[in-house]
C-alpha positions as CSV (number, residue, x, y, z in Angstrom):
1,X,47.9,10.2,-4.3
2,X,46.2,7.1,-6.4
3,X,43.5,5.6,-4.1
4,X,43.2,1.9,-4.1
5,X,39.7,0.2,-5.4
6,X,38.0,-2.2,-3.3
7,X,35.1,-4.2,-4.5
8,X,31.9,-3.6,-3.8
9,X,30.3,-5.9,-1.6
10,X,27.5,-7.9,-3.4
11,X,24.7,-7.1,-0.9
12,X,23.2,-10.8,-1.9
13,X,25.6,-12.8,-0.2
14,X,25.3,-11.1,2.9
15,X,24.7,-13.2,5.5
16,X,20.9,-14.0,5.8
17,X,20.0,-12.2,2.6
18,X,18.1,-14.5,1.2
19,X,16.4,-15.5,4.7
20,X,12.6,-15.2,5.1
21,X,10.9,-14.1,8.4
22,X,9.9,-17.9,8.6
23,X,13.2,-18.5,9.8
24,X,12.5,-16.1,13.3
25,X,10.7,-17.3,15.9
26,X,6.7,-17.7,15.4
27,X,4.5,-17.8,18.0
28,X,1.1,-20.0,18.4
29,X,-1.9,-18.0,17.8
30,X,-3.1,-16.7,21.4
31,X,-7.1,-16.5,19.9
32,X,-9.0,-19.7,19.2
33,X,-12.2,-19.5,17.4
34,X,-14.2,-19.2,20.2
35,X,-12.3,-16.5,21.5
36,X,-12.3,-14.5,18.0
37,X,-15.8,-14.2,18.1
38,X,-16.2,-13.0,22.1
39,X,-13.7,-10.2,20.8
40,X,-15.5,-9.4,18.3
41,X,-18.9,-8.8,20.2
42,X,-17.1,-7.3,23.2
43,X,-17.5,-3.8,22.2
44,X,-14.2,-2.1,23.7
45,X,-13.2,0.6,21.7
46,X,-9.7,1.0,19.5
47,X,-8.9,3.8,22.5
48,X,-9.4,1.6,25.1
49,X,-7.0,-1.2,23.6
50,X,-4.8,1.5,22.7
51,X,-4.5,3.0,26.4
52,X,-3.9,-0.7,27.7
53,X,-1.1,-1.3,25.3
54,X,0.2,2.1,26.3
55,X,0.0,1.4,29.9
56,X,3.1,-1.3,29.9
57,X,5.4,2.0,29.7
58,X,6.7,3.2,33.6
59,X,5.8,6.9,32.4
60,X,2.4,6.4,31.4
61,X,-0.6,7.4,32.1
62,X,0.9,8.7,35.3
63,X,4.6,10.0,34.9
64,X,7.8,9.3,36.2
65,X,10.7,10.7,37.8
66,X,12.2,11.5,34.0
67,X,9.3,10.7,31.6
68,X,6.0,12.6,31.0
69,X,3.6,11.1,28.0
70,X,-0.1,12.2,27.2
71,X,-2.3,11.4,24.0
72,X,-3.2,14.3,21.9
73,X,-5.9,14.9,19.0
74,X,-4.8,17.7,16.4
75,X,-8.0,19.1,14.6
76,X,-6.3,19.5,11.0
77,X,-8.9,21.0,9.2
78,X,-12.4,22.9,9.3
79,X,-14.3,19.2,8.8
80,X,-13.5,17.9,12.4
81,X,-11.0,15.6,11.6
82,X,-7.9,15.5,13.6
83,X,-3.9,13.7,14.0
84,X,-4.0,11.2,16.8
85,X,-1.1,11.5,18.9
86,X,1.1,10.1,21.9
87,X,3.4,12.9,22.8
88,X,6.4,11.9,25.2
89,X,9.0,14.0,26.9
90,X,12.2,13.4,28.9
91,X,12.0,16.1,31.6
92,X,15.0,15.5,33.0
93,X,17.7,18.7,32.6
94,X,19.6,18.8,28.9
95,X,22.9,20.4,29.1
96,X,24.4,19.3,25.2
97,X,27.0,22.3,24.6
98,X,24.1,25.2,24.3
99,X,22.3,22.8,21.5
100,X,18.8,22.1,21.7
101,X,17.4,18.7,22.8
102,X,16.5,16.6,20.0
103,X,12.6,16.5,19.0
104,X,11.6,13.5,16.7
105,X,8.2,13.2,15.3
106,X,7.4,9.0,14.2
107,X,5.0,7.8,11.3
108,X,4.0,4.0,11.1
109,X,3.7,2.1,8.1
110,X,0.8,0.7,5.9
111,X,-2.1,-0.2,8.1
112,X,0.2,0.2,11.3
113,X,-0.5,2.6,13.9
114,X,1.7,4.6,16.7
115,X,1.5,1.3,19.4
116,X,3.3,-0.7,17.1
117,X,6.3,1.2,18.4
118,X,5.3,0.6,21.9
119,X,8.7,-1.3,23.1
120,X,10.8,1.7,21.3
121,X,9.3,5.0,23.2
122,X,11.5,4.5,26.2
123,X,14.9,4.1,24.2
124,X,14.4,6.5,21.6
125,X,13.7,9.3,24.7
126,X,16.6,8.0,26.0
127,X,18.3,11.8,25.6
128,X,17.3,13.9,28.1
129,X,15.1,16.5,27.3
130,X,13.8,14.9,24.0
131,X,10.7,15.3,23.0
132,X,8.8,12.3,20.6
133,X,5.3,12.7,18.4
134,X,4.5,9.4,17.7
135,X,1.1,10.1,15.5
136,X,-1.1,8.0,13.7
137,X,-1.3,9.1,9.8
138,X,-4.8,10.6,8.6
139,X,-6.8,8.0,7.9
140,X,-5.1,5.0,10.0
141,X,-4.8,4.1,13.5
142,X,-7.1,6.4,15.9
143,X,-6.5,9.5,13.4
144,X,-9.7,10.5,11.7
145,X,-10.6,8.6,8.8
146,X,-11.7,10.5,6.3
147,X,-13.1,9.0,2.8
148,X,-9.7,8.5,0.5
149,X,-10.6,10.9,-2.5
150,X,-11.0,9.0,-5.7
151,X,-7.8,9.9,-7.5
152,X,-6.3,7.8,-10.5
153,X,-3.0,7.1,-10.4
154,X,-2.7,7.7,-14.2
155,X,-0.7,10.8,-13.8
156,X,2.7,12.1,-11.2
157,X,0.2,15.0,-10.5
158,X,-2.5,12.8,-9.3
159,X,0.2,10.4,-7.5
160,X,1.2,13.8,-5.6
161,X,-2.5,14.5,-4.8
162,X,-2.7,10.8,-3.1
163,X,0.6,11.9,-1.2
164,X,-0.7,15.0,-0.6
165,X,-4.1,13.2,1.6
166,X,-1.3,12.7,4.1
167,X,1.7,15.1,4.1
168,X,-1.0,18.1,3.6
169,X,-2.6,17.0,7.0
170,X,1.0,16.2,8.5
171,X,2.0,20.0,7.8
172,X,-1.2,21.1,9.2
173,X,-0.4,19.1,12.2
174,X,2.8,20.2,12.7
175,X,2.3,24.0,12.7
176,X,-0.4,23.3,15.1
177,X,1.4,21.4,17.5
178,X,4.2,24.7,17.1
179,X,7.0,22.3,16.5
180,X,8.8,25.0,14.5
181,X,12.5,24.2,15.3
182,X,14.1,21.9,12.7
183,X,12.6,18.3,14.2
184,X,14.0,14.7,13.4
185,X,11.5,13.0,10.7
186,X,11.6,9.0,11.4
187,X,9.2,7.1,9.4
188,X,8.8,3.0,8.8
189,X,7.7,1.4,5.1
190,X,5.5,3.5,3.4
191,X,5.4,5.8,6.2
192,X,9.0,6.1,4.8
193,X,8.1,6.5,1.6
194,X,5.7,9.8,2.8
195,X,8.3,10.9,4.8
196,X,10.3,11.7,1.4
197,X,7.5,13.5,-0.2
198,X,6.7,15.4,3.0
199,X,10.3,16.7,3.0
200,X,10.5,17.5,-0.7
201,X,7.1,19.7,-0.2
202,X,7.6,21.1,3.0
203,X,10.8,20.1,5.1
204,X,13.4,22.0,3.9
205,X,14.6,24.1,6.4
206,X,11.9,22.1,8.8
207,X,13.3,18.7,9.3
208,X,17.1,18.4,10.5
209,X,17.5,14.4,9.9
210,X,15.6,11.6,8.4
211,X,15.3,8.3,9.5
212,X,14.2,5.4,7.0
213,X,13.3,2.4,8.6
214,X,12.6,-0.1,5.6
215,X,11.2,2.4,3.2
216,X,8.7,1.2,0.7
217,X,8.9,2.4,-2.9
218,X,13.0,3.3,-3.6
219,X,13.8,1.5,-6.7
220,X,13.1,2.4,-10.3
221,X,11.2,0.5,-12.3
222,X,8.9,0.0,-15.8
223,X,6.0,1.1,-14.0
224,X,7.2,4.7,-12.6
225,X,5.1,7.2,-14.4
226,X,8.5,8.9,-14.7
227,X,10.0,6.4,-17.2
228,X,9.4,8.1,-20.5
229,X,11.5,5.6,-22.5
230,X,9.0,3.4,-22.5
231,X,6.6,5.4,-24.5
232,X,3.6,3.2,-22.6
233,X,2.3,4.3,-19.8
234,X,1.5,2.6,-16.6
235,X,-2.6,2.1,-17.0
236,X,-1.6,1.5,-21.2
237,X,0.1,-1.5,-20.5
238,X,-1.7,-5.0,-20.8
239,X,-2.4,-6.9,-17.4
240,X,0.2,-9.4,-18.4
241,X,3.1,-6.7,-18.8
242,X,2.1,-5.1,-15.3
243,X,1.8,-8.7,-13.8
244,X,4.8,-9.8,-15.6
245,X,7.1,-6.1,-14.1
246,X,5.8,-6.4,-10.7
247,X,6.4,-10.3,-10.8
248,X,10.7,-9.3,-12.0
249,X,10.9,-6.0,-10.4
250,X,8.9,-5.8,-7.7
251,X,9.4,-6.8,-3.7
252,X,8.7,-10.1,-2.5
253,X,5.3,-8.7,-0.2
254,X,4.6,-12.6,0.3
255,X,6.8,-12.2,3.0
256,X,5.1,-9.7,4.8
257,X,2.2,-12.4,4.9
258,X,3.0,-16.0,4.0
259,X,2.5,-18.2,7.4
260,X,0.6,-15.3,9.2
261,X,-2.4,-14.2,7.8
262,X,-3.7,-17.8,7.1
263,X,-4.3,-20.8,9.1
264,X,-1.2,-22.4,10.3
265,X,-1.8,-25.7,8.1
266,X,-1.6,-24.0,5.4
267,X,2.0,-22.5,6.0
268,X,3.5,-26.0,4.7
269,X,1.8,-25.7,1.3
270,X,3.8,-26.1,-2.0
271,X,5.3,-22.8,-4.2
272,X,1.9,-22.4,-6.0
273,X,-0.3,-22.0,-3.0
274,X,2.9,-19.3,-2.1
275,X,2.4,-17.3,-5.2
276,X,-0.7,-16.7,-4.6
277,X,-0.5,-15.5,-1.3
278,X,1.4,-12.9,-2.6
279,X,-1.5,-11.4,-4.4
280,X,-3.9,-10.9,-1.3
281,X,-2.2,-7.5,-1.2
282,X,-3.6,-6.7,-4.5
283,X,-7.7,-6.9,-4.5
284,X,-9.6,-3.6,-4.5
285,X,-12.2,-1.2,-2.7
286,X,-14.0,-0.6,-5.5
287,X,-14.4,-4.4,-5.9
288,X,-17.8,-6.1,-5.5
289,X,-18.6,-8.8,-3.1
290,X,-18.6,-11.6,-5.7
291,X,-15.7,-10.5,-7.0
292,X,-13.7,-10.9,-3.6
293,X,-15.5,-14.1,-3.5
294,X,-14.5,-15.6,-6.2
295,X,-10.9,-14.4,-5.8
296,X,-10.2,-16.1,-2.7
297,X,-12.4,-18.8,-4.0
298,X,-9.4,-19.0,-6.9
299,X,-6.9,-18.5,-3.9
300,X,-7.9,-21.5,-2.2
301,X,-8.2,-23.4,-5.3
302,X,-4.4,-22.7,-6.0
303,X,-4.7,-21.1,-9.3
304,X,-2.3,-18.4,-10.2
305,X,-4.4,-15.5,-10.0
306,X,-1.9,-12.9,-10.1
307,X,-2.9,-11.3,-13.4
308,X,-6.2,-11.2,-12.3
309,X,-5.2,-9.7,-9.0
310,X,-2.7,-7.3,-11.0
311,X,-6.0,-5.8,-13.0
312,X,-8.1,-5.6,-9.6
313,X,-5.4,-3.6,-8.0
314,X,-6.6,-0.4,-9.8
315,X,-9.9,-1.0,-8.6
316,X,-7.8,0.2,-4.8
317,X,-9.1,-3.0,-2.8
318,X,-7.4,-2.7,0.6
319,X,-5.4,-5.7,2.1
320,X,-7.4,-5.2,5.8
321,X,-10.7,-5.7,3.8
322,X,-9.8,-9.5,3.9
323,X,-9.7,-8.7,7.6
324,X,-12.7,-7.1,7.7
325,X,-14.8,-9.6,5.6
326,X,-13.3,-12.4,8.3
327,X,-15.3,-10.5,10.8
328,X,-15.8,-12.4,14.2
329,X,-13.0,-14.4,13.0
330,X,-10.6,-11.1,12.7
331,X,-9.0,-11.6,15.9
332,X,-7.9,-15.0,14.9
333,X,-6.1,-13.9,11.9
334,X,-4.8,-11.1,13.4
335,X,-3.4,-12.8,16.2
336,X,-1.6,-15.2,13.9
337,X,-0.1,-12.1,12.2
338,X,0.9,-10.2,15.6
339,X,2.1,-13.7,17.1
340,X,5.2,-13.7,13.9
341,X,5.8,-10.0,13.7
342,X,5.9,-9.4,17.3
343,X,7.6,-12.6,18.2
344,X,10.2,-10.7,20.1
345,X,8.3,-9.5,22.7
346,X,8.4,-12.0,25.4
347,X,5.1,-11.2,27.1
348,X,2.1,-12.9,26.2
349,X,-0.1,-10.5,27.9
350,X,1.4,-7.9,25.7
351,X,1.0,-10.1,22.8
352,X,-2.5,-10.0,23.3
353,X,-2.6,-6.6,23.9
354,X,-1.4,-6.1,20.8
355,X,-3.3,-8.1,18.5
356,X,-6.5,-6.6,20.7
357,X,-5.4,-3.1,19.6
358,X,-4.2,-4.3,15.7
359,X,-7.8,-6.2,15.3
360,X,-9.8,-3.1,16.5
361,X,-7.5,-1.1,14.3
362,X,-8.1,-3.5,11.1
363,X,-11.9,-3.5,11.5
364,X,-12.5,0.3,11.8
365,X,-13.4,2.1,8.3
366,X,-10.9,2.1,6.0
367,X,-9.6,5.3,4.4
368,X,-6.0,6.3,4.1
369,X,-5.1,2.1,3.0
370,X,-6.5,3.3,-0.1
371,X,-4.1,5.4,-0.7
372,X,-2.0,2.5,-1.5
373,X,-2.7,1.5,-4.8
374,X,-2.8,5.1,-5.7
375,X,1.3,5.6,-4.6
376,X,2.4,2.0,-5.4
377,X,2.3,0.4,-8.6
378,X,1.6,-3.6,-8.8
379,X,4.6,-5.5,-6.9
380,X,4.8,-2.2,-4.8
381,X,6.7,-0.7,-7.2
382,X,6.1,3.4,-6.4
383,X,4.4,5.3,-9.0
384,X,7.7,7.8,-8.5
385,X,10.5,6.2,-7.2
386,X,12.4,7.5,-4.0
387,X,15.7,6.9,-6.3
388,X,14.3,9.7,-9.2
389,X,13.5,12.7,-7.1
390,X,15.4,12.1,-3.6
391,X,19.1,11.8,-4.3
392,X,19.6,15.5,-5.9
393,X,17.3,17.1,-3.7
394,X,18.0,16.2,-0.4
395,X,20.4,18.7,2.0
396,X,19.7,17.2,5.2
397,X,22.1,13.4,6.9
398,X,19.4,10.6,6.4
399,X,20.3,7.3,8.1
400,X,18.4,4.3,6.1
401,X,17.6,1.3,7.9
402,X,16.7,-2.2,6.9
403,X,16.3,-5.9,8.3
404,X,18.8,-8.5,7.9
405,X,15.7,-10.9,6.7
406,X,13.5,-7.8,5.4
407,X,11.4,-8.2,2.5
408,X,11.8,-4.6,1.4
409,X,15.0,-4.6,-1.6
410,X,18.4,-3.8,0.4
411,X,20.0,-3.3,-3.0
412,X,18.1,-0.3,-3.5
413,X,18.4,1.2,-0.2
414,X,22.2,1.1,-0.6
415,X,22.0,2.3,-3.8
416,X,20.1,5.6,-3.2
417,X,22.8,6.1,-0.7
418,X,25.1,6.0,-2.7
419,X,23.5,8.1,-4.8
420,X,22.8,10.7,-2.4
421,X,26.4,10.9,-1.7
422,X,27.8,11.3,-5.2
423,X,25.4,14.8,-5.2
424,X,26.6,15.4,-1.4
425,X,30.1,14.1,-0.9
426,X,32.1,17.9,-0.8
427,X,29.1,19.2,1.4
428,X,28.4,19.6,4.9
429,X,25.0,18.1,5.4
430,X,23.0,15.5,3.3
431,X,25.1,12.4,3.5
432,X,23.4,9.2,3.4
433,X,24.0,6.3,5.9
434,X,23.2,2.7,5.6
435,X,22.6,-0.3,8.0
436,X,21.1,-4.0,8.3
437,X,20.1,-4.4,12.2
438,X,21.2,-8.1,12.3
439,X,18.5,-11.1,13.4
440,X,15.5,-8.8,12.2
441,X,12.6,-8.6,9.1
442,X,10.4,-5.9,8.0
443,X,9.5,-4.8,11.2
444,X,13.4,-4.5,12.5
445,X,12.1,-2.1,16.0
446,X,10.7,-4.7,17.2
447,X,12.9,-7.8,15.9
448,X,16.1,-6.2,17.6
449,X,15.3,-3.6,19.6
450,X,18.3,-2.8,21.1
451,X,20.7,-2.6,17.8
452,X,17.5,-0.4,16.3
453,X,17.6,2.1,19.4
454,X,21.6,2.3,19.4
455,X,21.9,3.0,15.6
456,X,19.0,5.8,15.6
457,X,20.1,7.3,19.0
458,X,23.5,7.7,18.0
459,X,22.6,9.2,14.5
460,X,20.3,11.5,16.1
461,X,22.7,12.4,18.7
462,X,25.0,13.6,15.9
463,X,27.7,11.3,16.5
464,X,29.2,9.1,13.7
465,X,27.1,5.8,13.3
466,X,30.3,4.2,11.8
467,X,31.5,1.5,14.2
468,X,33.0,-0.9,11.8
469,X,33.6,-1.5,8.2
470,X,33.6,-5.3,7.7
471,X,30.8,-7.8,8.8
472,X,30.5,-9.3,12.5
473,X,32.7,-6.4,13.9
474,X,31.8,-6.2,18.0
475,X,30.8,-3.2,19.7
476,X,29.1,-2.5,23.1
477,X,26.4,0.8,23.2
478,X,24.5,1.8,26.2
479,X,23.7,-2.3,26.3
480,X,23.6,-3.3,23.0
481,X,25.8,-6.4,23.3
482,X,25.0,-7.5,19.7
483,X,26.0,-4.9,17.2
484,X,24.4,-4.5,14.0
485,X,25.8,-5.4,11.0
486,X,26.8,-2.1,9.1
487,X,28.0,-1.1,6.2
488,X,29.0,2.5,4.7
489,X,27.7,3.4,0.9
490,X,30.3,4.3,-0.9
491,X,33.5,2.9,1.3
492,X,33.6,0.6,-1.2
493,X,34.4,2.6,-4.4
């Protein structure tokens, strides 16, 4: 029977594509100067911010009539260094047809930590008898911070060693926590991206699902140290071709930071002072003090220092050392960042709480942030795309998720889908599904909640995520009155 072609939809004229976060909500920074520096001579510790964060959940630290939650620290190796952990379970009775209850384990992304997820714990144990691991990666959050080996990213085998600071440790973790039945792996931006290599290492036969919320590294490009047509290698190639590649191929990370990590009078500034804020992601630890200087020095004179920034970026500067040089005036900045990303949340105390816990966070001793410029190329372009080892090797259902305004490339997601399901179409398992959760950025768990929770709880549940084929389609979920927008790789073809 001939089947009948339909388009594909070109994902760039999907409605609010070519949005910015600047076009959500933004609220007023809650820390004045003043303020900033109190903070910053309190002396509260990151576990103390952490446990009042926590503390807004019904279930914790005492439990409730269906909830239990406790933190746990998972030594990992002989050194004393451990997996920070918040560990929740729904105790009430599971009766799904003999099958266990699901058990999900959470990563954060770059420079996050587990609280970021803070609103999301109670929906995604929504299932009875589920059991979450929200942990903090080694070397972020309240996890031990170990010093980030120093590892060039000149080679795949060295890029694999830099994965390998964190998916070792995750493996470690997870055979000491006994989580030995096949477990749900759900992972946001480069957590995502770690996610992948952890299952290509060590989850087969381990982890049943995958979740990607807004995965970082997915699409190819000239600076993948698997692209042998090139015949020049990454580090070979002149500052201006590297600066030129991430400038075409890369995502737009100005987004992650344009009108939040800077004073709020300088939001209105012209396109130049915007490229440049686009480089702040890219100084390095192994930068000296007069070199920082003089870069933001350039910065603020509205130069384009890009190429300069580009060349830097090997030297592995991290992004929260800008937070840390800020010192009493971290909680300022911060707050200004928290107060856009977090702009859903409705409560100002929690607000605060949560730029209290980020700040202490951002301040403490960097370690695995360097691992950054070790996996990701300049323009956050990975060292080995997700689209060049995933697709053929992946045997488990992976739902990818992504923001209706995110920064991260939606073309790509949908493509690796797609991808996935030319090698998996006649199979059982490893089909790939795709989503935009409507009205939300980067950070789509906390921009729409609800349409988050429904699409991951129903895709974990084992049900078909599938609730309509065109754009604006209505459907209700467990309260989710605003559906998200969805689309199905390879309907189209």
């Amino acid at each position: 029977m001939a089947t009948t072609k339909t388009a594909k939809p070109d994902l760039t004229k999907l409605p609010g594509y070519s949005g910015t976060l600047k076009e959500l909500p933004v609220k007023d920074s809650l820390y004045t100067v003043p303020g900033s520096f109190k903070f910053y001579f309190k002396g509260n510790s990151a576990e103390y911010y952490e446990k009042q964060l926590l503390s807004n959940l019904p279930f914790y630290p005492e439990p409730n009539e269906n909830r239990r939650a406790e933190v746990v620290n998972t030594p990992v190796d002989d050194k004393g260094n451990y997996i920070h952990e918040f560990y929740i379970e729904n105790t009430a009775s599971y009766d799904q047809n003999g099958e266990d209850p699901p058990e999900i384990v959470l990563i954060h992304g770059y420079g996050a930590a587990l609280g970021f997820f803070f609103t999301n714990f109670e929906g995604l144990t929504s299932i009875p008898g589920t059991k979450l691991h929200a942990i903090d990666m080694l070397g972020f959050g309240l996890s031990s911070r170990p010093n980030f080996p120093r590892i060039k990213a000149d080679s795949v085998d060295n890029v694999k060693k830099a994965n390998g600071f964190f998916i070792d440790s995750l493996e470690k973790w997870r055979i000491s926590r006994g989580i030995n039945a096949p477990f749900v792996l759900m992972a946001h931006s480069l957590g995502g991206y770690l996610a992948c290599a952890y299952y290509l290492k060590y989850g087969k036969g381990k982890v049943s699902k995958m979740v990607m919320i807004s995965p970082v590294g997915v699409e190819r490009s000239d600076l993948s140290l698997l692209n042998d047509s090139n015949g020049t290698p990454e580090q070979d190639k002149s500052v201006d071709e590297q600066y030129r590649i991430a400038r075409e191929q890369g995502v737009d990370v100005k987004r992650e930071i344009s009108g939040t990590m800077m004073p709020k009078e300088e939001e209105q500034e012209n396109e130049t002072t915007s490229k440049a804020i686009d480089d702040r992601l890219s100084i390095a630890s192994d930068a000296s003090e007069d070199e920082i200087s003089s870069l933001m020095t350039q910065v603020r004179g509205r130069v384009q220092p890009g190429k300069l920034l580009t060349g830097m970026w090997e030297k592995n500067f991290s992004p929260l050392q800008l937070v840390r040089i800020m010192g009493p005036f971290a909680a300022k900045l911060t707050s200004i960042w928290v107060g856009s990303r977090f702009s859903k949340v409705e409560n100002e105390t929690q607000i605060r709480q949560v730029t209290d816990y980020s700040t202490k966070i951002f301040l403490t001793k960097g370690s695995g942030e360097y691992g950054l410029t070790r996996i990701l190329a300049p323009g956050a372009l990975a060292r080995i795309p997700l689209l060049d080892v995933i697709p053929k090797n992946i045997d488990i259902d992976t739902l990818w998720l992504y923001g209706q305004y995110d920064w991260m490339s939606k073309k790509d997601g949908y493509k690796i889908c797609n991808e996935i399901n030319s090698y998996t179409r006649d199979k059982k398992h490893g089909h790939a599904k795709f989503r935009i959760i409507s009205n939300a950025g980067h950070h789509l768990y906390v921009d729409n909640r609800k349409d988050f929770e429904y699409q991951v709880m129903k895709f974990v549940r084992g049900g078909e995520t599938r609730q309509h084929s065109s754009m604006g389609g209505s459907t209700n979920f467990e309260g989710s009155s605003e559906p998200s927008t969805i689309i199905e790789p390879g309907e189209f073809e």
